[in-house]
N, C-alpha and C positions, 0 to 999 in steps of 0.2 A: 697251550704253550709248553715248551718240552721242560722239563728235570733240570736241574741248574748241579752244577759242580757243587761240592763240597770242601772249603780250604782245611787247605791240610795244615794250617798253625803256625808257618813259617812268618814268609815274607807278607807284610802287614802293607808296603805301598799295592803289590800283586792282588792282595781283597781286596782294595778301595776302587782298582783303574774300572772304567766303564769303557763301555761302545758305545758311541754314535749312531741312531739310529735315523734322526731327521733333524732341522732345526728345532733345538732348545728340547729336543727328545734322548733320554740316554736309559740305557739297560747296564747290571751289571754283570760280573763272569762268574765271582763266587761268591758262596753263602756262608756262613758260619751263624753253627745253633747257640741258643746259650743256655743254664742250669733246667730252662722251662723245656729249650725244646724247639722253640719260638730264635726267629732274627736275632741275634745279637743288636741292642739298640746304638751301640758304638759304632756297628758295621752302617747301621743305616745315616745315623747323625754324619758321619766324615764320607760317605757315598753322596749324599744330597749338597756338602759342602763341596765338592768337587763337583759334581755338576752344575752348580752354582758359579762355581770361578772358572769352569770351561766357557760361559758364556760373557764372563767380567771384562773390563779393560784391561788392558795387559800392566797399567803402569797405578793397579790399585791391589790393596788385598782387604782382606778381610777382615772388615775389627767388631763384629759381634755377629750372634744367631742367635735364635728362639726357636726351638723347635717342639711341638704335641706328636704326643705318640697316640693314633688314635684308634687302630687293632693292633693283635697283635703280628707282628709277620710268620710268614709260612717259610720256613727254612727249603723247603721240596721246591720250592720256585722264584723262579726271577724276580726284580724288581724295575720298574720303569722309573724313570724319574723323571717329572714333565717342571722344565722350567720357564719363567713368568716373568719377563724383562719390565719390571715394575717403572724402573725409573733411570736414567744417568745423567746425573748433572755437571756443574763444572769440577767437582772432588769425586764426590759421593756417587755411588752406585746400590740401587736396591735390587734386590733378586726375590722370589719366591718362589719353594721346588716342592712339590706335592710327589710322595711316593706311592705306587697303585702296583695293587697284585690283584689278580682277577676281576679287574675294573672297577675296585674299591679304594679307596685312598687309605695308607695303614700309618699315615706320616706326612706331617707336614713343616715346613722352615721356614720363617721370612730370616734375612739376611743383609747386612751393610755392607759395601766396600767403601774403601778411603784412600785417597792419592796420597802419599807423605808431604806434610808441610810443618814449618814450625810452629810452638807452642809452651806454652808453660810447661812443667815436665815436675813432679812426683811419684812420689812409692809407697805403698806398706813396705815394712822391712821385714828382711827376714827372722824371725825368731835366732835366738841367739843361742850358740853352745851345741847346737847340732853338730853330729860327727858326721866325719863327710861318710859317704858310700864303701870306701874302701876299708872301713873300721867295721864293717856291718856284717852279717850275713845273707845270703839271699833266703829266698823261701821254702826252698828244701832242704838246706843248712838248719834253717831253725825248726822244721819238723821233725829232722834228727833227733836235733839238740835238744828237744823241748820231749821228745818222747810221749812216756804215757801221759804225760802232763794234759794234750790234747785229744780231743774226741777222736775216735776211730776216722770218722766221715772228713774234718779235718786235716787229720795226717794223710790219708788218700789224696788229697786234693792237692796239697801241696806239696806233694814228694816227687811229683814230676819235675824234671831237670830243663824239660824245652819248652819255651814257653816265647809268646814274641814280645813278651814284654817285662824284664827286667826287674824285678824287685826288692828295696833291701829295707825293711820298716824300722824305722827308727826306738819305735817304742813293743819290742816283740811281743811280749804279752799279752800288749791290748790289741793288738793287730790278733792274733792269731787264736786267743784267746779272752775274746772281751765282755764275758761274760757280766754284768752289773757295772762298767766302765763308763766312765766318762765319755762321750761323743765325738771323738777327736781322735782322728790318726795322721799318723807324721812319718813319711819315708821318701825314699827317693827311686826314679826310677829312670830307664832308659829303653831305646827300642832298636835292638842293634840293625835291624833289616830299614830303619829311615835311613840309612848311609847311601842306599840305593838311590833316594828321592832329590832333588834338587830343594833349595831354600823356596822356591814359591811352593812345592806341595806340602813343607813341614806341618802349617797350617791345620790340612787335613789330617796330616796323624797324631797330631797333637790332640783333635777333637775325637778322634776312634779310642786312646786312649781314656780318655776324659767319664768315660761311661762307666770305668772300671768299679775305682775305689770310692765314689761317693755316695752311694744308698746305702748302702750297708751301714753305712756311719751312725745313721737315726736309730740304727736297730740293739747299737751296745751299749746302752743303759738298760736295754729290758732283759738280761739274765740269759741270753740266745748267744753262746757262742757263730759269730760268722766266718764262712758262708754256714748254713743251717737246712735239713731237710724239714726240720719245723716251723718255716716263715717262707711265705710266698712276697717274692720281692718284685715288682716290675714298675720301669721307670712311665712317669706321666707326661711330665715336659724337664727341657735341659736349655738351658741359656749360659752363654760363653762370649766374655769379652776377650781380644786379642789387644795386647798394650802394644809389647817390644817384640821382635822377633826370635827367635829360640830356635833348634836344632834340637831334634828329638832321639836321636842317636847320642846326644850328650844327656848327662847325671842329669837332672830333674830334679826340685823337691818338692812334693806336694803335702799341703797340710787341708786338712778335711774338718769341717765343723758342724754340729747338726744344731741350729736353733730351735727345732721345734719340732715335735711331732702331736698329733693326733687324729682322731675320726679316720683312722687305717691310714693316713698318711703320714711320712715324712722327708721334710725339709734339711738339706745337703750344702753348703757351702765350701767350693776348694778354690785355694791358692797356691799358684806355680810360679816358683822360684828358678833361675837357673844355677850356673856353680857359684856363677859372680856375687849371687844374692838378690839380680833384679828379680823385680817380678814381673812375669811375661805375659799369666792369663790368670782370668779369674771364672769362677762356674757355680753354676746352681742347679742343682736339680729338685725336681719334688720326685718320689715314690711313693706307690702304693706297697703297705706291708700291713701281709695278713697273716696271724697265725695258721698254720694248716691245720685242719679236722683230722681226725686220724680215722682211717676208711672205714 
């Protein structure tokens, strides 16, 4: 199979779209590596959700996924994604999308759909006292600002200005450097290239997002500034409910909490607010984190 593109970091619906290649069969067009090397797992989780709701009813979306990562992906090549019309009932729709590189499965999802109906209706609230977004700095603003304060590797990281996903952390320090910290970050974010998307694919970049900020989170109690070239981090499985609907070109806030870590892994909980203060989705991940050997 030939060489796949490389996204160039812009437009974020442009990575997700797929081809068609048969019934319930999809390929996609570009790849993007991540710090290993290896697939970005954001790219694969909102690629398999979209292929997923390419096969949906049209008058349902999506209110959860489960998905195991189970190699790691090869950035040098395509992705197939084979979908599994599990079930459609008179609400509900299940899906399941197996992703394969070299005729191996590197990923797998089951997945819900749900027609709109009424119901009881609750929320976690939003934490209180947060400044909005425009009180903040982004992330190259606060590499500046923070100076030598942060590791060389660090300030590298975050001194780029383009980026397709928006960020401005509410608690900079421990964001940026959370060396012995609490497990907890809190910022808001936005993705200016979803403006391109319609309200039924926010969904999906909602979930390409979602890969971002929450492994890292188990790892800042242990004395590791992140991101870190001394801890090898990769996601294991990621689970995401959809509540309300949201637009991912508007503010975000997302707060991140780690319950638990141990036996080289850890355990990630995030919650996403919008401006209003609902809350739209909620997420879990597990990650494997290893310290690295030194050669």
């Amino acid at each position: 199979m030939p060489a796949i593109a490389q996204w160039d970091g812009r437009s974020v619906p442009e990575l997700v779209a797929l081809e068609a290649l048969d019934l319930d069969l999809f390929m996609n067009r570009l790849n993007q590596r991540n710090a290993n090397g290896a697939l970005f797992g954001g790219q694969v989780l909102a690629q398999a959700l979209a292929a997923a709701t390419l096969t949906a009813p049209e008058d349902r979306q999506v209110h959860s996924l489960h998905g195991y990562f189970l190699r790691a992906g090869r950035s040098e090549r395509p992705v197939i994604y084979q979908v599994e019309r599990t079930r459609d009932g008179g609400r509900f729709s299940t899906r399941r999308v197996t992703a394969i590189q070299a005729g191996e499965p590197i990923f797998h999802m089951e997945l819900g759909f749900h027609a709109p109906e009424e119901g009881y209706d609750h929320e976690r609230a939003m934490p209180e006292g947060v400044p909005p977004p425009e009180e903040l700095l982004d992330l190259a603003g606060l590499a500046e600002a923070m100076g030598e304060r942060l590791p060389e590797f660090v300030r590298r990281r975050w001194a780029e200005r383009e980026r397709p996903v928006e960020v401005r952390p509410v608690d900079a320090e421990a964001f940026l450097d959370g060396r012995g910290r609490e497990p907890r970050r809190r910022l808001w974010l936005r993705m200016p290239s979803a403006s391109e998307a319609p309200d039924s694919a926010q969904p999906v970049l909602l979930t390409y997002v979602s890969d971002y900020w929450l492994a890292g989170t188990a790892v800042l109690p242990h004395a590791v500034p992140m991101p870190s070239p001394a801890v090898f981090l990769a996601s294991l499985d990621h689970a995401m409910w959809f509540h309300r609907p949201a637009r991912v070109d508007s503010w975000l806030f997302l707060e991140t909490v780690s319950p638990s870590a141990q036996n080289g892994r850890g355990l990630s909980l995030g919650f996403v607010h919008d401006r209003a203060g609902r809350l739209v989705a909620t997420m879990v991940q597990e990650a494997l984190m290893r310290p690295r050997r030194p050669a």
